[in-house]
C-alpha positions in Angstrom: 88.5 90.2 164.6 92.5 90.7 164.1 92.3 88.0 161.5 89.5 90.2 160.0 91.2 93.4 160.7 94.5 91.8 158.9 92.5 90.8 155.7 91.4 94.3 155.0 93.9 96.0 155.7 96.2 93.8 152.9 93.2 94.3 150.5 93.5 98.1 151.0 97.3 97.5 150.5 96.8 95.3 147.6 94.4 98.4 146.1 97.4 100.7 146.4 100.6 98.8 144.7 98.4 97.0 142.1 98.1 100.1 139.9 101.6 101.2 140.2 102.8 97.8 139.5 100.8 98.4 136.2 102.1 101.6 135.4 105.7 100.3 136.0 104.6 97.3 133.7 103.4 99.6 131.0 106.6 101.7 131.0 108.6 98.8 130.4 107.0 97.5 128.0 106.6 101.2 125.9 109.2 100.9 122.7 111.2 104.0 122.3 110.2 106.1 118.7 112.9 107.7 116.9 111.9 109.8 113.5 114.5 110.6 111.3 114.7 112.7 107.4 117.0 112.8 105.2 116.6 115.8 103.1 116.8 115.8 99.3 117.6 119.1 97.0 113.8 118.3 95.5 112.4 119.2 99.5 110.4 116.1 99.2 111.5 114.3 101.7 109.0 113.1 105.2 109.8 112.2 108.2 109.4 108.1 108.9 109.6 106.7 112.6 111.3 103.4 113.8 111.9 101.6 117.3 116.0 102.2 117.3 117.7 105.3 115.8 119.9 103.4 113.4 116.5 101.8 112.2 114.8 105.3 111.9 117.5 106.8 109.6 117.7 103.6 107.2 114.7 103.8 106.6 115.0 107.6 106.1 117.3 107.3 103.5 115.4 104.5 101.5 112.1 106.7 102.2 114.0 109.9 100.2 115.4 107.4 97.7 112.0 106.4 96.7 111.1 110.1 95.5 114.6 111.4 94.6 118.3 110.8 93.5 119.8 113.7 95.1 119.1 112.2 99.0 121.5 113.0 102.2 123.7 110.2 103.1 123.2 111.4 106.8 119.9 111.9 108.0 118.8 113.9 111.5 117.0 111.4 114.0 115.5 112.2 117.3 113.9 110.1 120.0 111.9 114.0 121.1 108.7 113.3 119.2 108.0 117.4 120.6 111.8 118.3 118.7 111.5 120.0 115.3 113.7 119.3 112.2 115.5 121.8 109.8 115.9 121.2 106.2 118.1 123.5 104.2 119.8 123.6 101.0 123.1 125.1 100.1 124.5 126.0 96.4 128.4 126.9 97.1 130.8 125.5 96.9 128.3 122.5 95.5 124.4 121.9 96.1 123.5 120.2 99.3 121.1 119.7 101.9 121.0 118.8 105.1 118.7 119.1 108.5 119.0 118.9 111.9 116.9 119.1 114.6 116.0 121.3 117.8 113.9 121.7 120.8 112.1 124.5 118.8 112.5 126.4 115.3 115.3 128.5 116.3 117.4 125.9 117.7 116.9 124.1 114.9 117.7 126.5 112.3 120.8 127.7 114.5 121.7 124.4 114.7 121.6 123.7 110.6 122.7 127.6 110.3 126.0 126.6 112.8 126.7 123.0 110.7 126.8 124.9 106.7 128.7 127.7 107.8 131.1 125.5 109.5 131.7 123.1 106.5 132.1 126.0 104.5 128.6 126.8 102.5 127.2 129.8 101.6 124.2 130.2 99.2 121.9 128.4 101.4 117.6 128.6 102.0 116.0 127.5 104.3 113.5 124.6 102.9 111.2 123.6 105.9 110.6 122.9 108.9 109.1 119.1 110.5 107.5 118.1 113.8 109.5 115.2 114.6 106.5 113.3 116.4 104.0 114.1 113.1 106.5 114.5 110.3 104.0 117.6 109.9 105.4 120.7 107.5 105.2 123.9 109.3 
C-alpha cells in the first residue's frame, strides 16, 4: 500500500508542476514586439513591428521611404503594444514632423506637444494618432 500510496501521490504532484513548467516554457520562448513610425510631412506613414527596437525603427524608416521623401530620421518605437503614437507636423522655423508615443492620447500628445515646443517650433497640427499594437488610425 505505501508503495501505492507514493505513486499517486507523485502523479497528483506531477499534474500540478507539469503545467506551470509549460507556462514558464512558453514565456521564454515569447519574442518581445516593438512597433515603431516615422512620420513623414505627407501623414502616410504606418506603423511596422519587429523583434528588437533597433530592428523596429529601421524598418520604420525604410517603410516611410517607400511612400515619401520627406521621412523622420528618428522614429518613436515602443515594446507597449496597448501605447499610442503621436504624429505631428510643424511649419516654423522649417517643416517637420515627428511622433512620440504614450500610455493614452493625452500623454502622447503632451509628450510630442512638450518635444516641438522645446526644440523651438511653433506652427504645428496635430496629424494622427496610432495604436502601437495595430498600427490602427484613430
Amino acid at each position: 500500500m505505501p508503495a501505492k500510496a507514493f505513486a499517486c501521490r507523485a502523479i497528483f504532484a506531477l499534474a500540478l508542476v507539469l503545467p506551470l513548467l509549460t507556462l514558464v516554457g512558453t514565456q521564454a520562448k515569447a519574442q518581445e514586439r516593438w512597433a515603431a513610425i516615422a512620420p513623414n510631412l505627407e501623414n502616410s506613414s504606418s506603423v511596422v513591428w519587429a523583434t528588437t527596437k533597433e530592428q523596429a525603427k529601421k524598418l520604420a524608416v525604410l517603410a516611410c521611404k517607400q511612400v515619401s521623401q520627406t521621412c523622420a530620421e528618428q522614429p518613436a518605437s515602443t515594446n507597449g503594444m496597448d501605447h499610442v503614437f503621436a504624429v505631428m507636423c510643424c511649419s516654423d522655423p522649417k517643416s517637420g514632423c515627428a511622433a512620440t508615443v504614450g500610455a493614452t492620447k493625452e500623454a502622447a500628445l503632451k509628450e510630442i506637444k512638450r518635444l516641438f515646443s522645446d526644440n523651438g517650433y511653433s506652427q504645428c497640427s496635430l496629424k494622427s494618432y496610432f495604436k502601437a499594437g495595430t498600427g490602427e488610425k484613430g
